[in-house]
C-alpha positions in Angstrom: -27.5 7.2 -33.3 -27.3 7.8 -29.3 -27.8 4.1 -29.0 -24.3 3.8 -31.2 -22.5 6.3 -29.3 -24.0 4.6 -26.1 -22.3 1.6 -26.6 -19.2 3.2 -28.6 -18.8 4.8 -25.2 -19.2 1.5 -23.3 -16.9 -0.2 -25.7 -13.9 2.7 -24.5 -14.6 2.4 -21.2 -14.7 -1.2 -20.7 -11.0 -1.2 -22.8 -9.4 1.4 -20.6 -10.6 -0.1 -17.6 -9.5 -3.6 -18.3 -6.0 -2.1 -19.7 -5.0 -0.4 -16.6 -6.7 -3.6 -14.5 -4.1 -5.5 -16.7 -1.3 -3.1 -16.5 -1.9 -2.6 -12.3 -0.6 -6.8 -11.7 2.2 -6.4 -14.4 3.1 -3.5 -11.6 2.6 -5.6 -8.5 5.2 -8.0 -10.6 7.6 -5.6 -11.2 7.4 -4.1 -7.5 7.6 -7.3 -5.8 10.2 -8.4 -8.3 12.4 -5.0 -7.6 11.5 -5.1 -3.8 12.4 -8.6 -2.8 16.5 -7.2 -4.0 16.0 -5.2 -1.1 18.1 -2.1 -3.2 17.1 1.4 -3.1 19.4 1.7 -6.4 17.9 2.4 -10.0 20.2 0.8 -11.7 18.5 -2.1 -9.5 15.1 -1.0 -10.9 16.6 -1.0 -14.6 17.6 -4.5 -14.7 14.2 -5.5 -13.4 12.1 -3.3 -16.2 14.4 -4.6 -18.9 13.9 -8.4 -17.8 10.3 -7.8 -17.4 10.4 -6.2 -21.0 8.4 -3.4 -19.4 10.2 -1.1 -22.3 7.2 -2.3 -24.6 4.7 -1.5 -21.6 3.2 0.8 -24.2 3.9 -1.6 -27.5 0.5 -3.3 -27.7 -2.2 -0.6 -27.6 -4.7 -1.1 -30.0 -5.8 2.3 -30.2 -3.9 5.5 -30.2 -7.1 7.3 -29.4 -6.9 6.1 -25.7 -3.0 6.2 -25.3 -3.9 9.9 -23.6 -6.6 8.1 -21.5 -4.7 4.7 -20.2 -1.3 6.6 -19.9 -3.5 9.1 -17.1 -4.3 5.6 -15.5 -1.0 4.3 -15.2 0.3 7.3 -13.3 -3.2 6.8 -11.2 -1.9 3.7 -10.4 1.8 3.7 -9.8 1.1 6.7 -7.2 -1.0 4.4 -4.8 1.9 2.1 -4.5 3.8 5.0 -3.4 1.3 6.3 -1.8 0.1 3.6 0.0 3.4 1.5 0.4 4.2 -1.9 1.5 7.9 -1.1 1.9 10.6 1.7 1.4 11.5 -0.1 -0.8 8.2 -0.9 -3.3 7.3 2.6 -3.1 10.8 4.0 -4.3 10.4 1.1 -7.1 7.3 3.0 -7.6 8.7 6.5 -8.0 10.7 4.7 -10.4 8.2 3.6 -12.5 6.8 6.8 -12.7 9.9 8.5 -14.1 10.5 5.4 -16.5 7.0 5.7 -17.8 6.8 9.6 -18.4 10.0 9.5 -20.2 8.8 6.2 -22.1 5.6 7.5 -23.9 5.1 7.6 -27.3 3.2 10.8 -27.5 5.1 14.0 -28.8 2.9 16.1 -25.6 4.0 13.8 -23.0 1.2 13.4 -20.6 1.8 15.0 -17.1 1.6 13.3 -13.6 -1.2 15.1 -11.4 0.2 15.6 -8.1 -2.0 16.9 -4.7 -0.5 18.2 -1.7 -0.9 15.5 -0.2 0.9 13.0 -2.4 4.0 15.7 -2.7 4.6 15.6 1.0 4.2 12.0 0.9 7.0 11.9 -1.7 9.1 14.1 0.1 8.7 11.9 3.1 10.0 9.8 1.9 13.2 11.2 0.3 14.0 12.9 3.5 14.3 8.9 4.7 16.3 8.7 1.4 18.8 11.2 2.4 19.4 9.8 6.2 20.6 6.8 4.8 22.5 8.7 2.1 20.5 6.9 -1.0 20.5 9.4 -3.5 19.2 8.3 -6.6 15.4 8.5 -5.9 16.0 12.2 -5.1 17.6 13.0 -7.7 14.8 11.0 -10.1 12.5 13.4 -8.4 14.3 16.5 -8.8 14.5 15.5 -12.7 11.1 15.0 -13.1 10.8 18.9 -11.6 13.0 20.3 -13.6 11.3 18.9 -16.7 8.1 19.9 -15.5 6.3 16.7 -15.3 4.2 17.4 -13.0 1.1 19.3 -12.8 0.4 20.3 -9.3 -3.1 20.4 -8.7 -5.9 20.6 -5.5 -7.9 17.5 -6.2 -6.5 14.1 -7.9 -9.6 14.3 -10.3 -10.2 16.5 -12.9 -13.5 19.1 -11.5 -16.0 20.6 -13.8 -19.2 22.3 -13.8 -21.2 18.9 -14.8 -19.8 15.8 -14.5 -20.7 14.3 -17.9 -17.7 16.0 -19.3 -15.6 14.3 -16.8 -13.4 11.9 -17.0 -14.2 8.6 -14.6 -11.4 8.0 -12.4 -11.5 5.1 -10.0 -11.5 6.2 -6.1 -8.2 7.0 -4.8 -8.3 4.0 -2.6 -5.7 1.0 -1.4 -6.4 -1.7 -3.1 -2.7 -2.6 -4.0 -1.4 -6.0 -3.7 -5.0 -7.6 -3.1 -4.2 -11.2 -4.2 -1.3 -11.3 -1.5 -3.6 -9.9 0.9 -5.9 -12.5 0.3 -3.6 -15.2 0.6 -2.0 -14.2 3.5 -5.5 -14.3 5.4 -6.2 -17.7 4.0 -3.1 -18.5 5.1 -3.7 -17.3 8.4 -7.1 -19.0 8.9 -5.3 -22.5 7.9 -3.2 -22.1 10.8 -6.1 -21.4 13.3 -7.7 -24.3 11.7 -4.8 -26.9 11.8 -3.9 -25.6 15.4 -4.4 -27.9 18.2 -7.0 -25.5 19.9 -9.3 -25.7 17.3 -9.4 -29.6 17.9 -9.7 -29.2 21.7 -12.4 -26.7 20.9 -14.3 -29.8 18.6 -13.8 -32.1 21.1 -15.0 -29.4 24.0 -18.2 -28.5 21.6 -19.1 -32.2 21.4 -19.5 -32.6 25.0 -21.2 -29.7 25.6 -23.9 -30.7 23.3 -24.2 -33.6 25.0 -24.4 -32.6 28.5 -26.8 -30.1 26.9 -29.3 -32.4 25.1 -28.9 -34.6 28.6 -29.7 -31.8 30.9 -32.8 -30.7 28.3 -34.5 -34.2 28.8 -34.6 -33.5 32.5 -35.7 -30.0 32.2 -38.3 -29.8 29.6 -38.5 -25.6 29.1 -35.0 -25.7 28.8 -33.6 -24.2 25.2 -31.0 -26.0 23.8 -28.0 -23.9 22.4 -25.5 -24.8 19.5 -22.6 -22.9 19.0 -21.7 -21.9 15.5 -18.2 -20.9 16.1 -16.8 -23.8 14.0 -18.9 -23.1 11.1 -17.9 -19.4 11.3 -14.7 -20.5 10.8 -15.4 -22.7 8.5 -17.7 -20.3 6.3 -14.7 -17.8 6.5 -12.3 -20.3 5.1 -15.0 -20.6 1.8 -15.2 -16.8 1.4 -11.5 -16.3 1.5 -11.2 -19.3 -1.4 -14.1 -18.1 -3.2 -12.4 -14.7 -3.2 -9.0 -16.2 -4.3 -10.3 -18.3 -6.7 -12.6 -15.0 -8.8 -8.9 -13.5 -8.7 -7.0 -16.2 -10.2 -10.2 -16.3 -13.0 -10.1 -12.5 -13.5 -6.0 -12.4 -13.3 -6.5 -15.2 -16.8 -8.7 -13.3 -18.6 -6.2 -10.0 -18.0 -3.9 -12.4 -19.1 -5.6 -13.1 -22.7 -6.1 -9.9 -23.0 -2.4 -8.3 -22.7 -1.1 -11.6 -24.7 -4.2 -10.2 -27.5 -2.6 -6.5 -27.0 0.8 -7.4 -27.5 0.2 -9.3 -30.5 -0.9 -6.6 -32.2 1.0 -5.3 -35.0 -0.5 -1.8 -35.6 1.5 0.7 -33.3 1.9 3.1 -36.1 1.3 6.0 -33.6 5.0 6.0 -33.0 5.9 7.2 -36.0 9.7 7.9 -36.9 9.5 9.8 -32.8 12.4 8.5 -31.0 12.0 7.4 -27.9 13.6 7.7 -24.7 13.5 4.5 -22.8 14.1 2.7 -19.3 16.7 0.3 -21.5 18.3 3.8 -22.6 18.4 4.9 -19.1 21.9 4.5 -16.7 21.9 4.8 -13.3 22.7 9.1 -12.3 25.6 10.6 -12.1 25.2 11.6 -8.4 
């Protein structure tokens, strides 16, 4: 019986966890997508969640006993892009996202977005930049989502307890948004140093130092001889950086198969006859 529940338990975690890994580049997507317009405008934002049919972002759940669970997640997520942002303008697409996705959940008790200290003035940052260029409609997104109390302001971003078995795992709070262009932009960056004409001066410098070296070694038997590995660190760096691309583009295909497995199911009953309110539903503010 505890060996069931064991791997009942395993069997939850490993779907949540790969849900939201899924759900976190369909973000990335959508943020790069909204942020390469180069708008601060929602309407902007609304265009880009209809076309990436983000409406159904909720659609494909297999289970409604982990819609509370994964819904926690996505707000987890989305606040680390605003949190942690590579642009004004991916991180007010991020407050966006947050305000489509609370009002876009299926659940009659709408989960609340947990909100520190730290990531309120980080907010309000950031809407104070807003307001100097007179864009308003972040603001007034944020001021909504006040008003309709969905937020839960809170010390910690994790839920605290007296043991920790009766917590819920949350990954660490940490910025690992946007890896895959990270990683490619430092591959990138090695391919120039490679392909750069000092790096060939450097091969043809190496090559007579050795020489000299081995040359002045057979006069001068206790001399050590000394081979510098600064082309194979470069080198072995280049490998890493590929290895490290290449476990991403594996991992980023099995998401893949696992979102196309989501949305092709046909059991979303949880909905029920609730109707609800939807990014396709939503104009840009009267302002």
């Amino acid at each position: 019986m505890a060996e069931e529940s064991e791997r009942e338990t395993f069997s939850r975690f490993k779907y949540i966890s790969e849900s939201t890994s899924a759900f976190q580049r369909d973000v990335e997507q959508l943020l790069n997508t909204f942020g390469a317009l180069k708008s601060l405008k929602f309407a902007d934002f609304a265009e880009v969640w209809k076309e990436m049919n983000f409406v159904n972002v909720f659609s494909g759940l297999q289970y409604v006993q982990y819609i509370n669970d994964i819904t926690e997640n996505m707000f987890f997520v989305v606040k680390k892009y605003v949190y942690f942002p590579q642009s004004i303008f991916t991180q007010v697409g991020a407050m966006y996202l947050l305000y489509s996705l609370y009002y876009n959940q299926p659940l009659k008790g709408l989960v609340k977005i947990r909100l520190t200290l730290d990531e309120y003035n980080r907010i309000i940052h950031c809407i104070e930049t807003l307001k100097a260029k007179n864009e308003l409609d972040m603001p007034y997104i944020f001021a909504k989502l006040k008003v309709n109390n969905a937020f839960i302001f809170v010390a910690e971003r994790k839920v605290l307890g007296p043991e920790e078995r009766f917590i819920k795992n949350h990954d660490y709070f940490i910025d690992n948004t946007f890896q895959d262009q990270k990683s490619e932009s430092a591959l990138k960056k090695l391919q120039t140093i490679i392909h750069c004409e000092h790096v060939d001066n450097l091969k043809d410098l190496q090559s007579q130092y050795e020489k000299e070296l081995k040359r002045f070694a057979r006069k001068n038997a206790s001399f050590s001889n000394f081979h510098s590995t600064i082309l194979d660190d470069i080198e072995a760096a280049k490998e890493k950086i590929q290895t490290t691309a290449s476990k991403s583009t594996e991992q980023e295909d099995h998401l893949r198969k696992i979102k196309k497995k989501a949305f092709a199911a046909k059991n979303a009953v949880y909905r029920g006859s609730k109707s609800c309110i939807t990014a396709i539903k939503l104009e840009k503010p009267d302002l």
